[in-house]
C-alpha positions as CSV (number, residue, x, y, z in Angstrom):
1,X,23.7,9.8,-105.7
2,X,23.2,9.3,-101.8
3,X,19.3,10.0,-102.5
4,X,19.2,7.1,-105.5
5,X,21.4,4.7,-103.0
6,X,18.7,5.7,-100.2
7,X,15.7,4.8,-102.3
8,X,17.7,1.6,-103.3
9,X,18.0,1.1,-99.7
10,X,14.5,1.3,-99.0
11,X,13.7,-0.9,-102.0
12,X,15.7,-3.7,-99.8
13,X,14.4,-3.2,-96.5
14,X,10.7,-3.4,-97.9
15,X,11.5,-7.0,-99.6
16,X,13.4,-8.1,-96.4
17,X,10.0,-6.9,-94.4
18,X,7.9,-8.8,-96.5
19,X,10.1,-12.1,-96.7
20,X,10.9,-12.2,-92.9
21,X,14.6,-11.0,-93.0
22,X,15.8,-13.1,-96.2
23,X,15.6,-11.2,-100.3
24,X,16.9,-12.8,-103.2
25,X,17.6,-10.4,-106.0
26,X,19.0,-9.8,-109.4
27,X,21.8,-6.9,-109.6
28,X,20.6,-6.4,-113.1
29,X,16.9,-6.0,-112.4
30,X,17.0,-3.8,-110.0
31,X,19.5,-1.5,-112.0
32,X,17.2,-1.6,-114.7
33,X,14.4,-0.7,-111.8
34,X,16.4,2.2,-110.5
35,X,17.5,3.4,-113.6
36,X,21.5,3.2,-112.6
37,X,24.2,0.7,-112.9
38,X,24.9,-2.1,-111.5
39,X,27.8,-1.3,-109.6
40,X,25.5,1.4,-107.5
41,X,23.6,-2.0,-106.3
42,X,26.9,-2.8,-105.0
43,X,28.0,-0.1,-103.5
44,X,24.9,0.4,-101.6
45,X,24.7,-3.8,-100.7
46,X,28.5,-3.1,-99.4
47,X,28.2,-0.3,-97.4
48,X,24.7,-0.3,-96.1
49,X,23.5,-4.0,-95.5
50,X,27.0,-5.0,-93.7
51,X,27.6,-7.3,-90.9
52,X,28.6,-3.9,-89.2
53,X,24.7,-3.1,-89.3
54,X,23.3,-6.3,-88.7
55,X,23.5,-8.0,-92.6
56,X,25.0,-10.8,-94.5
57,X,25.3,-10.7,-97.9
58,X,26.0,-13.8,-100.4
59,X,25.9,-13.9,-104.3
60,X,25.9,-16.3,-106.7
61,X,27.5,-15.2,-110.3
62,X,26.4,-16.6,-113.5
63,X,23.1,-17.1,-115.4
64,X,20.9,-17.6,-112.7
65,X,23.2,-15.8,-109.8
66,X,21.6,-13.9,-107.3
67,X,22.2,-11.8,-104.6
68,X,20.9,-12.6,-101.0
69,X,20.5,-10.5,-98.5
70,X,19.9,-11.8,-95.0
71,X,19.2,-9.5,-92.2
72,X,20.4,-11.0,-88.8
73,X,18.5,-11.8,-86.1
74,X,20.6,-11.1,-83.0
75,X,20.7,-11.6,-79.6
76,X,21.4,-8.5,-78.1
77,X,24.4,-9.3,-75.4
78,X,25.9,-11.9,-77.5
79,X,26.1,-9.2,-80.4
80,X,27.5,-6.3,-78.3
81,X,30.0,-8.8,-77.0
82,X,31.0,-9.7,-80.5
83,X,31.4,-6.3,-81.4
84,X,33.5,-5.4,-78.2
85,X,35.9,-8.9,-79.0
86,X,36.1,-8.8,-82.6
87,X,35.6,-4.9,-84.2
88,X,36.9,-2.7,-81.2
89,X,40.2,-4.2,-80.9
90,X,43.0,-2.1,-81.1
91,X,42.0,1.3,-82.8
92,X,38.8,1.8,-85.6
93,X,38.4,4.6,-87.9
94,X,35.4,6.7,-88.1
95,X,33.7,5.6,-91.0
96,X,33.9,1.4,-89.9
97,X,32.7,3.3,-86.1
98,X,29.8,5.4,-87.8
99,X,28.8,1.5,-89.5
100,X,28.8,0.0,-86.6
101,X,26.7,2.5,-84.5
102,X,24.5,2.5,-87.4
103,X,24.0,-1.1,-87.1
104,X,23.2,-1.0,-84.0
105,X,20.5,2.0,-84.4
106,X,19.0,-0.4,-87.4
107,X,18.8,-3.7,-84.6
108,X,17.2,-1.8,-81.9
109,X,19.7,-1.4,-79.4
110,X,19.9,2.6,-79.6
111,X,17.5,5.0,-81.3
112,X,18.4,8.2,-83.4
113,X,19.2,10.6,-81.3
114,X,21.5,8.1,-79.0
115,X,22.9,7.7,-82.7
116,X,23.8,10.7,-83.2
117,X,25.2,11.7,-79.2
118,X,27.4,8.7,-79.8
119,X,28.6,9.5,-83.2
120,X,29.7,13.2,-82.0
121,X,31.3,12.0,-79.4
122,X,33.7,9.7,-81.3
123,X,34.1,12.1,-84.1
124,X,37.7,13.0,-85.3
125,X,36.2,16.9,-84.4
126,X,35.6,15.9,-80.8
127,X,38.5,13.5,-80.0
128,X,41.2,16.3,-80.0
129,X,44.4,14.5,-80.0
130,X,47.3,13.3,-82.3
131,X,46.1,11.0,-85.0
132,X,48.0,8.3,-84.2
133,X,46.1,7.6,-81.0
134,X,42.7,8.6,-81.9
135,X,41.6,5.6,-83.6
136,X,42.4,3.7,-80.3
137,X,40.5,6.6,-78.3
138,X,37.3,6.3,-80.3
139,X,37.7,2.2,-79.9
140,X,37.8,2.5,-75.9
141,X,34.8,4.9,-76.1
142,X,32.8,2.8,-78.4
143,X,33.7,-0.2,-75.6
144,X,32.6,1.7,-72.7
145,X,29.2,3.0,-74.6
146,X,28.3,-0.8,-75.5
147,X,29.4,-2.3,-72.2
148,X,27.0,0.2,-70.5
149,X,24.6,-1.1,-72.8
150,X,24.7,-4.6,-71.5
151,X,24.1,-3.4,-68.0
152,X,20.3,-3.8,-67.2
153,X,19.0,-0.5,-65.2
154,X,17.1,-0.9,-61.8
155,X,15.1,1.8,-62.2
């Protein structure tokens, strides 16, 4: 299923390319397209074109509903500010953490492999203590990664 959700994925990205961050679509047409149903559109509109990642979603049911997908053009300080203010309060759980670092690997702020330092270093494997603090361990790590982000390097 992950592979049919990636091509969906893809599908997305290319219309969002080619209409300067804004798609309208049908749920129903592109089941048809891809051959699945439609609650696969959703899963893959929910979980992988987020606000988390850098995505706003709105639909319209009925007749002529539709689904638009807007990818957001962000600032980068004022978006790793929001993220530190609104998301990282208090603890987060590694699936909303692994969003949100993949969110910011989609806008640009970190590439792959920072990705993938960052997401070992949060996971439940690496942060080694009771569960009822690691949540709030992973949420003061993810802080201190993005506020070192902000900070402009002289060299």
């Amino acid at each position: 299923m992950s592979v049919l959700s990636d091509h969906i994925e893809d599908f997305i990205k290319e219309l969002l390319m080619e209409d300067e961050g804004m798609a309208e679509l049908q749920r129903n047409e592109l089941a048809q397209r891809f051959h699945c149903a439609p609650s696969q559109i959703n899963y893959v509109l929910t979980t992988r074109f987020s606000p988390n990642r850098g995505y706003i979603t709105q639909s319209r049911r009925g007749g002529g509903g539709y689904i638009r997908v807007i990818q957001l053009d962000v600032d980068e300080s004022e978006y790793i500010s929001d993220i530190i203010d609104e998301k990282l309060q208090g603890g987060i759980g590694m699936r909303q953490a692994a969003e949100l670092v993949e969110g910011m690997r989609e806008t640009g702020l970190i590439d792959k492999k920072s990705k993938n330092l960052i997401l070992a270093a949060i996971s439940d494997k690496a942060l080694c203590v009771p569960g009822e603090i690691r949540n709030e361990l992973r949420s003061c790590i993810l802080r201190e990664i993005l506020i070192s982000t902000l900070l402009k390097e002289d060299d």
